[in-house]
N, C-alpha and C positions, 0 to 999 in steps of 0.2 A: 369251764375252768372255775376252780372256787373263787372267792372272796378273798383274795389275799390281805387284807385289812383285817376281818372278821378272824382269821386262822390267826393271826398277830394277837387277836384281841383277847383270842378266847380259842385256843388252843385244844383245849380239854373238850372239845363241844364236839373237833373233829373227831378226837380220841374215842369218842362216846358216838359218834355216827358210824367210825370204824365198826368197833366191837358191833355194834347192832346186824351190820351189813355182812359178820364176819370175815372183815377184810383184816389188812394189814394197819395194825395199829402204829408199826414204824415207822410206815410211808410217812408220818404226819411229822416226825420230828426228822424225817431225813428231808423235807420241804423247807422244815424250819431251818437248819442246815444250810439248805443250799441258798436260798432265800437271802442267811445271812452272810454268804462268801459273795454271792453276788453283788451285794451291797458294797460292801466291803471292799471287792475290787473296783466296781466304778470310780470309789471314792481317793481310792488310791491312782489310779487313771486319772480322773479330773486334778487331781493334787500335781500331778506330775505335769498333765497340760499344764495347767495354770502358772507353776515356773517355768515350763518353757515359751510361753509366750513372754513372760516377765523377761525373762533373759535376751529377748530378742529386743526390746526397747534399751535396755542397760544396756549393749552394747553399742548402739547407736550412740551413743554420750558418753562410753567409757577412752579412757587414758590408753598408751599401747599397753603398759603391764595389764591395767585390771580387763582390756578389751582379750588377752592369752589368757586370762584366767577362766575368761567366762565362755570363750571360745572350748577350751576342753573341755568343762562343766557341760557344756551345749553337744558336744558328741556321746559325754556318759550318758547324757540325758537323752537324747535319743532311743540309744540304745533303751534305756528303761522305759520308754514310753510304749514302744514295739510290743516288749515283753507285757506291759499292761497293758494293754491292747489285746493282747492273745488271751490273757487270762479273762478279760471279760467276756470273750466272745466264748471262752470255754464255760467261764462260769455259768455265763446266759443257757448253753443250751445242756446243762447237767441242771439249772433252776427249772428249764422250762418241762425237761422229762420227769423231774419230781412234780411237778405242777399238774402233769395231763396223770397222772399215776395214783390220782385221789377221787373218788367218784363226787358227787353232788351230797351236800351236807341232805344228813335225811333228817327230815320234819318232826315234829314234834306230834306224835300221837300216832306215827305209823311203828306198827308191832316187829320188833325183832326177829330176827333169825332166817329161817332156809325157805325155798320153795315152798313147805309144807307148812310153814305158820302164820298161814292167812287169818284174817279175822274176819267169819261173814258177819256184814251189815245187815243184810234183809235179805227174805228171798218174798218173790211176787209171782202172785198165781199158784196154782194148783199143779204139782205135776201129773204130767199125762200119763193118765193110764193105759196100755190098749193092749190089749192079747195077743200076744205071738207078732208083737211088729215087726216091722220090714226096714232094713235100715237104707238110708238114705240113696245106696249106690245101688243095690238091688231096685227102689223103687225107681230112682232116674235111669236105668236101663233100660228098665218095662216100657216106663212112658216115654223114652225117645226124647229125655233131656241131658244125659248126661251119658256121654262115651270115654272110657279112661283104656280100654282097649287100642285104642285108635291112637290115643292120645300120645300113649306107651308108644305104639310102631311109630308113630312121627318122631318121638322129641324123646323118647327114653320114660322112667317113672318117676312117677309125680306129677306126670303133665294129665292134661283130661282134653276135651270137648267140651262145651255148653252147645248143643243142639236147640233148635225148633224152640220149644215152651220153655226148656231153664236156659236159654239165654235171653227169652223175653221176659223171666222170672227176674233176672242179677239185673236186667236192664232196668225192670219197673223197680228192683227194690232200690239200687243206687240214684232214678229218677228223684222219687218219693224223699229221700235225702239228702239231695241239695236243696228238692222245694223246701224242704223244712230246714233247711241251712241258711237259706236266703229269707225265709217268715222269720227267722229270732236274728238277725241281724248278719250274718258271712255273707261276704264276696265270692260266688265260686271261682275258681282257678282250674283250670287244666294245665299243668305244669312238666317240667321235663322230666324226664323220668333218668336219663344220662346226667352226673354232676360230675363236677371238678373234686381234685381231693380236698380239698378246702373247704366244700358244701358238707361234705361226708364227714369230716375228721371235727367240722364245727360244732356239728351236731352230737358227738361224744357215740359215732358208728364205729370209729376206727380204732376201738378198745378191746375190750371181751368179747365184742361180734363180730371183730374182724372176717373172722369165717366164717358168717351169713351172708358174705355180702358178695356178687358176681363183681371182679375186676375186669375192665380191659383193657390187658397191657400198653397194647399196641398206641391206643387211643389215650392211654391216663385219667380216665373215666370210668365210673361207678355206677351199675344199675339202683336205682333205689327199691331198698326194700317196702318203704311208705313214703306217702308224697309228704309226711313229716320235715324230710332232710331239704327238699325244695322252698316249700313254703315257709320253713326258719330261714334259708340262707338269701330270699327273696325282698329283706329288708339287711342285708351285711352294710356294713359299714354304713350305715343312715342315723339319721337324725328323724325321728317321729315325731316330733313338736313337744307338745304338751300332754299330749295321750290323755287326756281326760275319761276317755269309755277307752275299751278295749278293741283293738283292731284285731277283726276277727277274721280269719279267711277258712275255703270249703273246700277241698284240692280232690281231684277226681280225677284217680291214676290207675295203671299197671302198677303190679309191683312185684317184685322177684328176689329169691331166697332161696340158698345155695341148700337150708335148714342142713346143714354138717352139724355130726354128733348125734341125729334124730334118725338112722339108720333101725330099721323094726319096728316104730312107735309110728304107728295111723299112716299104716301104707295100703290102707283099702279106704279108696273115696278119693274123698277133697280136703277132707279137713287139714294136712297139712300137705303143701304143695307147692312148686315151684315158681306158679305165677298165677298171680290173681287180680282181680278189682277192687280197687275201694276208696271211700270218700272220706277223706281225713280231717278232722276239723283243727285249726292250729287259731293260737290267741297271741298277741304282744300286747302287755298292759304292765301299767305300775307292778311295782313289786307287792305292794302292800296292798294289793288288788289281788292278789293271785291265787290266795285262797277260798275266796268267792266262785273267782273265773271258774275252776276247778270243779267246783259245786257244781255250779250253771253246767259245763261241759258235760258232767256225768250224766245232770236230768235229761238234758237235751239226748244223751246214748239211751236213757230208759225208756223217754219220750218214741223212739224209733221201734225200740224191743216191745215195747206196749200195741204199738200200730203192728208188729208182725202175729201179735197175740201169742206169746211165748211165755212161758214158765219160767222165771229166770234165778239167779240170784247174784247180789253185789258181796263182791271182797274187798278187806285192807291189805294191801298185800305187803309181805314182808319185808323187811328191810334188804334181806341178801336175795333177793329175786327184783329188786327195782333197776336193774340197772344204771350204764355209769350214768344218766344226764338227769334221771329222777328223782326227785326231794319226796315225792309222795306218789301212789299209783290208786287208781280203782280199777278192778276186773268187772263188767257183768259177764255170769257166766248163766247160757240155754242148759235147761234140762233138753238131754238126748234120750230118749227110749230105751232103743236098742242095748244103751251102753250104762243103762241104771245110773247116769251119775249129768250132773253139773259140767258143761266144756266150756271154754275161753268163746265170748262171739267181740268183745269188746274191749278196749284199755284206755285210761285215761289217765294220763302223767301233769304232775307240775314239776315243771324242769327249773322252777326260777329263775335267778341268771347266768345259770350255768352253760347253757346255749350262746344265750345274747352276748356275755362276756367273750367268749370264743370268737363270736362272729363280728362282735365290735357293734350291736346293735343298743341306740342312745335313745334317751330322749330328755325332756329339759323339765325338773321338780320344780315346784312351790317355788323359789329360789331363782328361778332360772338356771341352774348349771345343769350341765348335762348327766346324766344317771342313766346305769344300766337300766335295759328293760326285763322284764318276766317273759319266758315264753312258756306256753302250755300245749299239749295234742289231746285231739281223742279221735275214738273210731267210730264213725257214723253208721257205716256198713259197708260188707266185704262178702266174698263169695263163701265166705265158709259159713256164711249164716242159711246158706242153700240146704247144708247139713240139718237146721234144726228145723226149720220151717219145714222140707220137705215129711220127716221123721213125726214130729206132731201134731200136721195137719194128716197127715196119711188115712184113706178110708178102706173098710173093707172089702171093698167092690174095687181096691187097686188105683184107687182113682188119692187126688191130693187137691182139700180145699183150698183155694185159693185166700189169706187174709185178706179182708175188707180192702184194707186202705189200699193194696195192690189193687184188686182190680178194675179201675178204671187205667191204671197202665196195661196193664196184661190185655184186656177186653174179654175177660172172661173170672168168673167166681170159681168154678173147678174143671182141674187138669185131668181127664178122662184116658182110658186110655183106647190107643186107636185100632 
């Protein structure tokens, strides 16, 4: 949820995050709106308590005429009290759906527009060259890592297998990234992967993603698509003290995505698919910290892309692809081979308090009073990074080297085949 002080204050700011995000620029003065009826009726509700309890002492001390005057008075009054009553409760929840109905003020220096007006930052390493490569599900076939055959007759498509060496591959690479989560300072977590709707809806899931996400009915609970949603709504309603550094945690989940609307786009492999691995990094810190955090978060993602020795390159992503909880986003995206181009392996958001506020998460400024907190994500690693490591290290004797820093997980430098 925004700032509703800051939208008061400055209006035009959201007007101008709209336009960027090419959202509804109405939403903002239909906020204002409601905003001001909601007021408006409290004020008019507290006006009306406040003679009626006045009335209830003056009678106590009144005469018999003036005690029948105030008597009737005390029935209309009533009545109008009810009536205000109903209008707040109506006001409140026409303020609150203009309020969830506005994304996250976007930052200052992320570039406008669609999907397609990233701004790349850097790209690092050289891309692979290799003759007539092999892509990724072709080679995990060969070598008896990856079965989507199988996957399919189980559970339908989308689903896969990790066998033998690529599930000791996703195991070493998600190892390798909590150790390096717990060296720069996170708490791993293993966290639930089932939430309440209140975990989900906190986190600004239950908006434009609505249809990524598996419900169940039955139950009133949410698979999560990233252990994002867990590790925000893992400090709800708290109080974090002083926050002085940032509380950092390293969540290492399933995750599952319904991916509706992505019918024909990357239905051969892993790359996009119904359930995966991966080690999510999340931040609560000062507000005025949060663009630092952000930095940190991202090196810490290239730091990982570096150790798999991959070709990479970083995005600004645009304002209308940040979704609703996002102020700012970084992409890195793997050079893929097969597929001549740059894919998504990583993301990292500042959601600032657009979460926290939701979730009702404090902590106490300079001042001592309580203040919202920042929250931030990124992705540490996840299975579809199986996509580009396999694909770049690929050799021509069918075999796939194993990166350095893997293999003392794995126990072995290359994946041969058998």
């Amino acid at each position: 949820m925004i700032d509703l002080r800051a939208l008061r204050d400055d209006p035009d700011a959201y007007r101008d995050s709209q336009r960027k995000r090419g959202a509804s620029v109405e939403a903002v003065d239909a906020l204002l709106s409601a905003d001001a009826d909601h007021r408006s009726a409290l004020q008019s509700f507290e006006s009306l308590r406040a003679e009626q309890k006045g009335l209830g002492k003056r009678i106590a001390g009144a005469d018999a005429d003036e005690k029948r005057v105030l008597l009737d008075r005390t029935k209309v009054l009533s009545d109008e009290v009810k009536a205000a009553e109903l209008q707040v409760t109506a006001s409140a929840a026409a303020f609150e759906a203009a309020g969830r109905a506005i994304p996250n003020l976007v930052a200052e220096g992320a570039p406008a527009g669609g999907e397609d007006d990233y701004v790349v930052l850097r790209e690092v390493g050289e891309r692979t060259a290799i003759e007539d490569p092999r892509d990724h599900l072709e080679i995990g076939t060969a070598l008896g890592l990856l079965d989507t055959e199988r996957g399919a007759k189980t559970s339908g498509a989308r689903f896969y297998y990790l066998t033998g060496d690529g599930a000791l591959l996703q195991l070493a690479m998600l190892n390798l990234a909590i150790q390096q989560a717990v060296e720069t300072g996170f708490t791993p977590v293993i966290p639930p992967v089932l939430v309440r709707p209140e975990a989900m809806e906190g986190t600004g899931f239950l908006g434009e993603h609505a249809d990524e996400i598996y419900y169940l009915e039955r139950d009133e609970m949410y698979l999560v698509g990233t252990s994002e949603v867990p590790l925000a709504a893992y400090h709800a309603g708290e109080n974090l003290g002083e926050l002085e550094a940032p509380r950092r945690y390293a969540g290492w989940s399933s995750c599952f995505r319904r991916e509706a609307g992505s019918y024909g786009k990357d239905t051969k492999g892993i790359i996009r698919v119904h359930q995966f691995d991966k080690v999510e990094m999340f931040s609560f810190c000062r507000p005025e910290d949060a663009a630092a955090e952000h930095e940190k978060l991202l090196s810490y993602e290239e730091m990982m892309l570096q150790k798999m020795e991959l070709p990479y390159r970083v995005i600004d992503v645009a304002a209308g692809d940040l979704g609703t909880s996002a102020s700012r986003k970084f992409d890195c995206e793997a050079w893929v081979p097969t597929q001549g181009r740059y894919r998504e392996l990583t993301s990292t958001s500042n959601c600032t308090t657009f979460q926290a506020r939701r979730l009702n998460v404090k902590y106490r400024d300079e001042q001592g009073k309580n203040a919202v907190a920042a929250t931030l994500n990124g992705t540490l690693a996840t299975t579809r990074w199986l996509v580009a490591i396999l694909e770049n290290h690929q050799r021509p004797d069918g075999s796939v080297a194993v990166p350095k820093a893997l293999q003392p997980f794995l126990g072995k430098d290359v994946i041969e085949p058998k």
